[in-house]
C-alpha positions in Angstrom: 0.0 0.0 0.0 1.3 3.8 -0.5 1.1 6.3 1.7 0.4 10.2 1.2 2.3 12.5 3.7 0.5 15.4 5.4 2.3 18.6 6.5 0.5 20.8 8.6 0.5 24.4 10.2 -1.9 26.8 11.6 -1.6 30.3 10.0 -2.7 33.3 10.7 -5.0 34.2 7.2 -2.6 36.5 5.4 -0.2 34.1 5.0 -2.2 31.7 3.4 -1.4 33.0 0.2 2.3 33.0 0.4 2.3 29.3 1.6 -0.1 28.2 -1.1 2.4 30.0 -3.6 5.7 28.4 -2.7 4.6 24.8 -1.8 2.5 24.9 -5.1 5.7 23.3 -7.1 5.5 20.3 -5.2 2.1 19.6 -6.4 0.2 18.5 -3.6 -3.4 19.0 -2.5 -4.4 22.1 -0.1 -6.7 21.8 2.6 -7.4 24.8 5.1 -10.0 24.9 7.8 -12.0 28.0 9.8 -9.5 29.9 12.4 -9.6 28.7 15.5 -9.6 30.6 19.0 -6.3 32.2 18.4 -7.3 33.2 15.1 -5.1 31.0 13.3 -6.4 28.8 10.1 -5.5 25.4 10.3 -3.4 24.2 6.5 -2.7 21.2 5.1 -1.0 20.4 2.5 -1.2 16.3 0.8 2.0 14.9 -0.9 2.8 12.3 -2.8 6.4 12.3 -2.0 7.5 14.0 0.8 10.6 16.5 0.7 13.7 16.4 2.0 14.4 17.8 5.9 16.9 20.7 4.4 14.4 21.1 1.2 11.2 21.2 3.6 12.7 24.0 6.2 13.7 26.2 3.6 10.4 26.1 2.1 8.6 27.2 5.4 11.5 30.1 6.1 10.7 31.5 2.6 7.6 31.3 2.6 7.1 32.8 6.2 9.5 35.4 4.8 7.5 36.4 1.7 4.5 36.2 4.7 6.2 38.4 7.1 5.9 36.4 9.9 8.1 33.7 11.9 8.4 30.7 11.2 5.6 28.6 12.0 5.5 24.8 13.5 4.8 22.3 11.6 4.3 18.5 11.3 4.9 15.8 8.8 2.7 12.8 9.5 2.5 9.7 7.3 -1.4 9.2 6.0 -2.2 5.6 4.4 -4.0 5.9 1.2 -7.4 4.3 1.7 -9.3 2.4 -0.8 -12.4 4.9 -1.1 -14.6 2.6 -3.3 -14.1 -0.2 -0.4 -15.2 1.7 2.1 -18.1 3.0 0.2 -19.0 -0.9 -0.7 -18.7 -1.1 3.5 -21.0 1.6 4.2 -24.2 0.1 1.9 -26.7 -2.2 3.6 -28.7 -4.9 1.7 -31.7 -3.3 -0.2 -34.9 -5.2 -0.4 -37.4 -4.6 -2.9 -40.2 -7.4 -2.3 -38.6 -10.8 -2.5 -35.4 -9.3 -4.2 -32.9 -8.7 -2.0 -29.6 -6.3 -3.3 -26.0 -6.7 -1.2 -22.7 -5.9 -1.8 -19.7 -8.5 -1.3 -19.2 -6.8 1.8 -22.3 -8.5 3.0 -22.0 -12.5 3.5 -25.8 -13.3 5.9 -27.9 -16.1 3.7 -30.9 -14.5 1.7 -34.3 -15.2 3.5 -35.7 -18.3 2.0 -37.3 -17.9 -1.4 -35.2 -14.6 -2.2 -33.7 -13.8 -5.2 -29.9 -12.6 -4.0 -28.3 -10.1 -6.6 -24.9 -9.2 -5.3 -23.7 -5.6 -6.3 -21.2 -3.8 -5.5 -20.9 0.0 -5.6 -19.3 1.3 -9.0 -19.0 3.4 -11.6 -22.0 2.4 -13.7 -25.6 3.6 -12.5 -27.9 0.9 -10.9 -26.9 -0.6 -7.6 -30.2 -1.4 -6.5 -30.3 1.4 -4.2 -32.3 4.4 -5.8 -35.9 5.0 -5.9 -36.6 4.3 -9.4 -34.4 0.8 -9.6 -36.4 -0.3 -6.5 -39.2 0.9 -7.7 -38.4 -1.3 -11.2 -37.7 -4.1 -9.2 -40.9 -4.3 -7.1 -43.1 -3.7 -10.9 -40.9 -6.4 -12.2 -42.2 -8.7 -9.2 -46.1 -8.0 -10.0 -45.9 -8.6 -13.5 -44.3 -12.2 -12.9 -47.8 -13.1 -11.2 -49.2 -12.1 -14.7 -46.9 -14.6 -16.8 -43.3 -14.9 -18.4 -42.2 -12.7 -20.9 -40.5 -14.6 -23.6 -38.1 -11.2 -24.6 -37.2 -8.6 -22.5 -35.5 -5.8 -23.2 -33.7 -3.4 -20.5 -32.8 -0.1 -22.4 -29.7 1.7 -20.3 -29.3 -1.1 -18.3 -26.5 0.3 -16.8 -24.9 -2.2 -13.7 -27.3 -4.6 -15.0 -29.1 -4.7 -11.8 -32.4 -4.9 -14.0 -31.4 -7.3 -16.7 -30.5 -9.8 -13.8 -33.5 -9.3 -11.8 -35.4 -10.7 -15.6 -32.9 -13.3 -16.1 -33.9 -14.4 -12.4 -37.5 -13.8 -12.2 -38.4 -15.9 -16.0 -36.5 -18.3 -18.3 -36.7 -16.2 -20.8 -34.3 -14.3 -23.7 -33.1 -10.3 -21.8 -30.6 -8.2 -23.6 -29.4 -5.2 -22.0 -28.6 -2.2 -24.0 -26.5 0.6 -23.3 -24.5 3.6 -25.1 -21.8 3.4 -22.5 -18.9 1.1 -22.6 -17.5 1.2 -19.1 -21.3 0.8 -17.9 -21.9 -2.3 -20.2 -18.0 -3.8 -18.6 -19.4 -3.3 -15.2 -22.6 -5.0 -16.0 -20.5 -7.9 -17.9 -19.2 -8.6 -14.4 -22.1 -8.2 -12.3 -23.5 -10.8 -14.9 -21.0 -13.6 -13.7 -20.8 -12.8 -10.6 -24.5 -13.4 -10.2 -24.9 -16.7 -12.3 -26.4 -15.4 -15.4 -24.0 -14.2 -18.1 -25.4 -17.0 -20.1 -29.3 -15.6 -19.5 -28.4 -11.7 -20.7 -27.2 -10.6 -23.7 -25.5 -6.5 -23.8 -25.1 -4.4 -26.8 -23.7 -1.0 -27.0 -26.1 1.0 -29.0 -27.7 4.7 -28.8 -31.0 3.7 -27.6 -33.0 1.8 -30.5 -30.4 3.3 -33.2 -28.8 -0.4 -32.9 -30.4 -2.6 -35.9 -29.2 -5.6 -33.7 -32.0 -4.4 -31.4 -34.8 -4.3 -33.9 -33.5 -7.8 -34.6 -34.1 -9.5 -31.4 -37.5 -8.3 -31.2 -40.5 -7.0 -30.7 -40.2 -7.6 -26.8 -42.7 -8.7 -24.3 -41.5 -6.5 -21.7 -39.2 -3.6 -22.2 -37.4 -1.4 -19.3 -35.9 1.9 -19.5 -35.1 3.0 -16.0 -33.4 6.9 -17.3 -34.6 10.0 -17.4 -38.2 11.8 -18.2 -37.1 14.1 -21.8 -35.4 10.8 -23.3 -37.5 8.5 -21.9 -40.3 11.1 -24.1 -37.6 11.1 -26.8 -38.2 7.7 -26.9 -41.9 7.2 -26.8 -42.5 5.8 -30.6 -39.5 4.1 -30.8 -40.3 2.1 -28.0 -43.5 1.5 -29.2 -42.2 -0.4 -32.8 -40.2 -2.4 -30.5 -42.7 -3.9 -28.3 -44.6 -7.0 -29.1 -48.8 -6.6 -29.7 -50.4 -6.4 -25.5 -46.6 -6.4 -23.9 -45.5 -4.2 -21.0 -42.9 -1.1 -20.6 -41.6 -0.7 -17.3 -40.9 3.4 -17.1 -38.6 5.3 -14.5 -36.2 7.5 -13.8 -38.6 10.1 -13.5 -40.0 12.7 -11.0 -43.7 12.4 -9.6 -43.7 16.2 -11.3 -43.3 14.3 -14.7 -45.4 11.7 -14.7 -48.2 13.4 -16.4 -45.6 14.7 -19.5 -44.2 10.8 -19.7 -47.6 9.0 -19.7 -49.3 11.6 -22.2 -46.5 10.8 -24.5 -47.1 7.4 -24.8 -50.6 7.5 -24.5 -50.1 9.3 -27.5 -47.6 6.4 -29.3 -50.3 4.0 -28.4 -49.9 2.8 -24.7 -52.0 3.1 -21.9 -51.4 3.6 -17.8 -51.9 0.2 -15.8 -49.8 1.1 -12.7 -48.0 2.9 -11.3 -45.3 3.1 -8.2 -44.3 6.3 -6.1 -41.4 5.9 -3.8 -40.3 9.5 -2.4 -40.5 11.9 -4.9 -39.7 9.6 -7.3 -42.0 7.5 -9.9 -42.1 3.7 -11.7 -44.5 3.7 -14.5 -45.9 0.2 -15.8 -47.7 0.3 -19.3 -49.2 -1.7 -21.9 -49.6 -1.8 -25.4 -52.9 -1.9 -27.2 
């Protein structure tokens, strides 16, 4: 593991300036706090290497010098770098959304009997499971598997992958995942094997529908787009082509404020409201085709 090295002083304010300016050459990272009760500001700076004893004392003379004022004390304390995305994977608890339950690796209790276990870890790519509209994907997802198996599902952004799984889990049935970001669709190649079901789910890389290997898997049974309210609009017809005659769309990403924009666009494209889910100030939409 490497360490960073913190050097720190308490200034009065004025001289903040004049430090900043001649420890800027060794590139490091500035932090300075509020003054405390002698009116002094607390100032760090990080660094990746840490100078010399002679290099590091001449640096604080001229630059107390340039400051006009004495010398200050210092220390020069040893900081272990820490792995931020661990201890962001340590802080998440399990998410349950009806009989799904969400974890990270971080988490090793069995699943209540009957669960379906996704295990997710905090990354780059959107979708751990965690946010409003997901859960709120996840629990529509659930009711519609009391109505019957979709044969072809499509989940448009898919992002981690978190929805595409929950499908591949839920039905035996044919899912691609479809996203216009690579680094989303590696993350979500991952998640797949680490959950069992890279052989179930299917990812492209495409700008929405643009993709003609998308028109080519379809029309779909059920398609998700968990994204945003204008291209989820932007969207509205395109979807429509794509889905087969009396499927589903399950809608999110959107606002509660939004709702009534979303579902008059698709009402327009030909599908109508059958439910829909409000979790906080955010909203799942379920529709169906005519």
């Amino acid at each position: 593991m490497t360490a960073t090295y913190c050097l720190s002083l308490a200034l009065p304010e004025p001289a903040l300036a004049a430090f900043e300016a001649v420890f800027e050459p060794l590139g490091g990272a500035v932090v300075s706090g509020g003054r405390d009760g002698q009116g002094l500001v607390p100032w760090q700076v990080y660094l990746a290497e840490p100078p010399e004893a002679g290099e590091l004392h001449r640096l604080l003379a001229l630059a107390a010098e340039v400051a006009g004022i004495e010398t200050p004390d210092h220390s020069l304390e040893t900081v272990p770098d820490v792995d931020w995305v661990a201890e962001t994977q340590k802080a998440l608890p399990e998410v349950t959304a009806g009989r799904i339950r969400i974890r990270g690796s971080h988490i090793t209790t069995p699943a209540p009997p009957g669960a379906i276990d996704l295990l997710i870890d905090a990354n780059a790519a959107f979708g751990t499971g965690r946010h409003e509209t997901t859960r709120g994907c996840l629990l529509a997802l659930q009711d519609l598997a009391r109505r019957g198996a979709p044969q072809r599902v499509l989940d448009m952004g898919c992002g981690s992958g978190v929805l595409a799984m929950a499908a591949a889990r839920l039905w035996p049935c044919f899912v691609l995942g479809v996203d216009n970001d690579a680094p989303s669709l590696a993350v979500a190649r991952e998640n797949l094997r680490a959950n069992g079901v890279a052989d179930g789910v299917r990812l492209l890389q495409s700008d929405g529908f643009r993709s003609a290997a998308v028109a080519a898997q379809g029309p779909y049974d059920l398609i998700l787009a968990n994204i945003l309210a204008e291209p989820l609009c932007r969207m509205a017809q395109d979807l429509k082509r794509h889905l087969a005659p009396g499927g589903s769309a399950v809608l999110s990403g959107l606002l509660t404020t939004q709702e009534r924009q979303v579902i008059a666009r698709y009402r327009a494209a030909g599908l109508r409201l059958r439910r829909r889910y409000r979790l906080a100030e955010w909203s799942t939409l379920v529709l169906e085709g005519r």
